[in-house]
N, C-alpha and C positions, 0 to 999 in steps of 0.2 A: 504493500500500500504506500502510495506516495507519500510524502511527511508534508505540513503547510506551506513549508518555503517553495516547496515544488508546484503547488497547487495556487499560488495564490497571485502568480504574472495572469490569468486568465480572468478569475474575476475582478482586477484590479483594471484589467486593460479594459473588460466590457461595461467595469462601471465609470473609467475615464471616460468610453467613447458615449455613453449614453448621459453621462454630465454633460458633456461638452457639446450636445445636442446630434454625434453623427450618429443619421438612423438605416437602419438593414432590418430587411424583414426576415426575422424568425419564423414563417413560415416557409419553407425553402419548397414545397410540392404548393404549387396554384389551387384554388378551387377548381378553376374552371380552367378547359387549354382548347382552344380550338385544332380538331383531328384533321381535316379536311374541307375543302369548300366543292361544289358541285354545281357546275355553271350549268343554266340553262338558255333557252333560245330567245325568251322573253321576259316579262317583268314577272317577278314573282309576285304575289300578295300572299298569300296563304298556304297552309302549310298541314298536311293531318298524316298520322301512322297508324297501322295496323299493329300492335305489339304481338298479336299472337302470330301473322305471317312474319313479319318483320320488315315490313315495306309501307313509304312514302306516296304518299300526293301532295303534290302542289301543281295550284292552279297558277297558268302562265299564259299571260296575253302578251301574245305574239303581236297581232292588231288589232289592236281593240273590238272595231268597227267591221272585221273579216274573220278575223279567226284567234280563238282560244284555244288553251288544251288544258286536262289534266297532267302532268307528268308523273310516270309512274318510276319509282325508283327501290332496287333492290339495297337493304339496310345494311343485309351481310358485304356487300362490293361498293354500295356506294356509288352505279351505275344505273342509267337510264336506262329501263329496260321496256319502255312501250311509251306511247304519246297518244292518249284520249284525243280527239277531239270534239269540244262542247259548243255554248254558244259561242256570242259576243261579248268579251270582255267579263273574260270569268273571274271572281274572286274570293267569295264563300264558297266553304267546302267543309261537310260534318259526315262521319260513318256511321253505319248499324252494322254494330258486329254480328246482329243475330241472324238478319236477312243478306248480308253480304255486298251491302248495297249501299254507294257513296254519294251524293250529293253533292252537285254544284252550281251556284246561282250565277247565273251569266246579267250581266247589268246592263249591259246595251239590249240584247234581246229580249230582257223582262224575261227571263224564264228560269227553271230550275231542269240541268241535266239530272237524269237519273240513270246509274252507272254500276252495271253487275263487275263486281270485285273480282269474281273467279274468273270471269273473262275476258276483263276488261272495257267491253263494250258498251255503248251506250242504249239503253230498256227503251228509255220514255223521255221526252221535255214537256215539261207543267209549263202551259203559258198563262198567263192573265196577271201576272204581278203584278204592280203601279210601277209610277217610275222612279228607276233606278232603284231596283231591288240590291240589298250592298253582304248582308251576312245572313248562316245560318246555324237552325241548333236543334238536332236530332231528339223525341222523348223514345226510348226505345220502347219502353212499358207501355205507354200509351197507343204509340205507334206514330204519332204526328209530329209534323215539319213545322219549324216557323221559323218564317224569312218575315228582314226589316229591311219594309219600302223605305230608304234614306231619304229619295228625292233630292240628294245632293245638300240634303243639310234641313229639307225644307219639307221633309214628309211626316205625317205625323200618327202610322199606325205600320200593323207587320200581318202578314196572309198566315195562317194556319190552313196546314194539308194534311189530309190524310193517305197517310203513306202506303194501306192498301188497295184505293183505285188511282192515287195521285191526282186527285182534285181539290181544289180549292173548297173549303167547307165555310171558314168565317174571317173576318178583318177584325182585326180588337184594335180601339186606340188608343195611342201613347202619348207618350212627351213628345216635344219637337224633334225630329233626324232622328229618331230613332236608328243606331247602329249595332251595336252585338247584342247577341241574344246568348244566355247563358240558361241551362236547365237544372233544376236539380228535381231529377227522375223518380225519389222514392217518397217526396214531396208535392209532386208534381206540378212545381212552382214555375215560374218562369221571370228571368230576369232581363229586362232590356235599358242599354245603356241609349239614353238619349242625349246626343252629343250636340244639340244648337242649345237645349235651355238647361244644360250642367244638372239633370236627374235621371233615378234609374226608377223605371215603374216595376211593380213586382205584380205578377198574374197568376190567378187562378187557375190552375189548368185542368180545374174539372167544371166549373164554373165560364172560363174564358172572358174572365172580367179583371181590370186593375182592382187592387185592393189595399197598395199602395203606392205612393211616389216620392221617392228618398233625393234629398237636395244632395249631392255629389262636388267634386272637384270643376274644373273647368275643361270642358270639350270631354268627357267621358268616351272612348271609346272603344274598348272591350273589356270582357268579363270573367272570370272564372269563378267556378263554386267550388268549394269544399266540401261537399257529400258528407261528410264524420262530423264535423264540428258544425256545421249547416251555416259555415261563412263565405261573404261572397267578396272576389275582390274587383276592383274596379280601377282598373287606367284612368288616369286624368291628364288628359296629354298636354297640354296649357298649363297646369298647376306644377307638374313636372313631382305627381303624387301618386300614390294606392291609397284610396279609400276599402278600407276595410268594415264590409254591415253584418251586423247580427241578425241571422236569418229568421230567429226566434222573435224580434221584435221590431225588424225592418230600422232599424237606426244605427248608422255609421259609429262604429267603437274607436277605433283608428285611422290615423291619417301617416300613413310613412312618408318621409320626403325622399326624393332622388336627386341628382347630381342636376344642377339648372343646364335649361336643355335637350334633357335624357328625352323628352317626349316619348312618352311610355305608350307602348301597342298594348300586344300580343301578352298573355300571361297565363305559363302554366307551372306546375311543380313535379319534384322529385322527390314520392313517398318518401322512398328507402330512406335519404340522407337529411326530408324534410326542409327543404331547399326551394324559395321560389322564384322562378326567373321573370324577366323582365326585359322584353324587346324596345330599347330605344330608337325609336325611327329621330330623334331630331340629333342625337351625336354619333350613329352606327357604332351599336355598343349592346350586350347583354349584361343585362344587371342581376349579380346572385345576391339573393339574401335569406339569411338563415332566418326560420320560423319560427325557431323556438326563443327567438330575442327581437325579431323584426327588426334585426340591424342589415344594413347593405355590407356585406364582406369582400363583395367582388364586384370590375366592372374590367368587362371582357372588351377589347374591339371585334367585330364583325362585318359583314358587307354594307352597302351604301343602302340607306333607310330602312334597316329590317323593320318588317309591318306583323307578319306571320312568325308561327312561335308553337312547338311541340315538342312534349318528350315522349321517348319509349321507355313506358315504364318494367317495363323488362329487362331491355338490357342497360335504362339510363342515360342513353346518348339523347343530345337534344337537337333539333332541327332549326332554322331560323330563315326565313323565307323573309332574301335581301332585296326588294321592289326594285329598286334603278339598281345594284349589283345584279341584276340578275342569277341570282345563284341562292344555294342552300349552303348557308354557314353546318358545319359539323361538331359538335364539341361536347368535348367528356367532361364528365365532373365525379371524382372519387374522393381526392384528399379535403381533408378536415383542414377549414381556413381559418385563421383569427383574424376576428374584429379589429379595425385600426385602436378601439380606444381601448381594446384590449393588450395591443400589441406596448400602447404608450404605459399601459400600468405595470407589463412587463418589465420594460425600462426603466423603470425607475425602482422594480424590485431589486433587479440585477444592480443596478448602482447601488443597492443601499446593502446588499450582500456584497459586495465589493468593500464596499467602505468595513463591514462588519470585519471580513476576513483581514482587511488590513491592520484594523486595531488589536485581533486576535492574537496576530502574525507580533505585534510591539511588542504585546505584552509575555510571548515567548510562552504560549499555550501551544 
């Protein structure tokens, strides 16, 4: 065993450098590291995976106004391995794992593709949307579709379809621009971000009536639920925030901030490590933050305005569907990150353990 003279150039030196204010981060493994990027032909928006095949879609308008596609992409290669093609100007896209069947709303054509998974092909298009139809959100239990007519900012309700004849059955209305629709299925609630008057309505969906409308951040627009804890979060792209609501009682608990800027998209998580990500389309950037403190630990660079955002929660890789990069950012996340203002408390442990051992070291202990 060393003796203290031996041992004590080390914490002497790191609590000099941490006096002295020079900083290194003691986290030496990233959260997050991007694996791979995956260019595609056109713009991406959106972004969805199969965890149990292990393969991608994203919807990719080539010309808006002539031709879209789905891209089909294998998880294990990380290759295009087929190219749907949908309406005009596709951009929402949601699965049903149970009928096999993908979803995509084409916004120029007002329509919804409907799109067999095992074959790739395209089944059906749902016409009669309003204008500019923009996202969508599977109930698998239920069995129905619902898309939000945005109207570019200015529309102010979403079509509900029933996904066994693929008809349009009812219009419920929202906030202003209604934009993402998020579901929580065992609830059978429905949340919709409305992004011109910064609220989210919450629906009945046995009912198909509001039954509330939650005042939000600014430009809200997308949403993910938490099924377990029955929270939902909420992009505030303007506010450069996560509105976090208690689904229990429809009112905003938390408000997280992000880096000014960040213009937060897309938002989903990683069970396993409890980890939620965050697509910034205003600095192309993925934002991690651990859930179990709602602190930001990471911010990743990515392609140019990522908008789309998935993980496989299987094998953990997350997907990021870059709009003008046209491409799919790739990136792992395993190692355990610390918090910056954890890293500062560290610093000033180790100096003060420094200082310890040196007074130790005088006193010939």
């Amino acid at each position: 065993m060393k003796n203290l003279k031996e041992l004590s150039f080390f914490p002497i030196s790191i609590g000099f450098l941490a006096a002295t204010g020079f900083c290194f981060n003691l986290n030496t493994a990233k959260a997050a590291s991007l694996l791979t990027t995956i260019s595609l032909p056109g713009r991406a928006f959106e972004v969805e995976v199969n965890p149990n095949t292990n393969t991608i879609y994203a919807t990719n308008g080539i010309t808006p106004f002539v031709t879209s596609t789905a891209a089909v992409i294998d998880g294990s290669t990380n290759f295009i391995i087929d190219s749907i093609e949908v309406g005009q100007g596709s951009q929402g896209i949601d699965l049903d794992f149970d009928t096999n069947k993908i979803y995509v709303v084409n916004v120029n054509s007002q329509t919804v593709s409907v799109i067999d998974e095992l074959t790739n092909s395209v089944l059906d298009t749902i016409p009669g949307l309003e204008f500019k139809p923009r996202l969508i959100g599977v109930n698998p239990i239920t069995n129905k579709i619902y898309v939000s007519n945005n109207g570019n900012g200015s529309g102010t309700n979403i079509s509900v379809i029933n996904a066994d004849n693929n008809n349009i059955t009812n219009t419920i209305t929202t906030g202003l621009g209604p934009s993402d629709i998020a579901i929580n299925p065992l609830k059978n609630t429905i949340y919709v971000t409305n992004q011109t008057d910064n609220t989210v309505s919450v629906i009945d969906g046995n009912s198909e009536t509001v039954i509330a409308t939650i005042p939000v951040g600014g430009r809200p627009l997308n949403a993910w639920v938490d099924i377990d804890k029955n929270q939902i979060y909420i992009s505030n792209f303007l506010d450069d925030t996560i509105s976090i609501i208690d689904g229990f009682n429809n009112q905003v608990i938390e408000t997280l901030p992000l880096s000014i800027n960040t213009g937060p998209r897309r938002i989903d998580i990683n069970p396993n490590l409890n980890r939620l990500y965050v697509a910034g389309a205003g600095n192309n950037t993925l934002t991690v933050i651990d859930r179990d403190t709602n602190k930001v630990i990471q911010t990743l660079g990515v392609g140019d305005t990522p908008t789309g955002l998935v993980v496989n929660s299987v094998t953990g890789l997350i997907y990021v569907a870059n709009l003008e990069g046209r491409s799919i950012s790739v990136v792992t996340d395993s190692a355990k990150a610390i918090p910056e203002s954890d890293l500062t408390i560290s610093f000033l442990l180790i100096g003060t353990l420094g200082t310890i051992l040196r007074f130790t070291r005088r006193r010939g202990v």
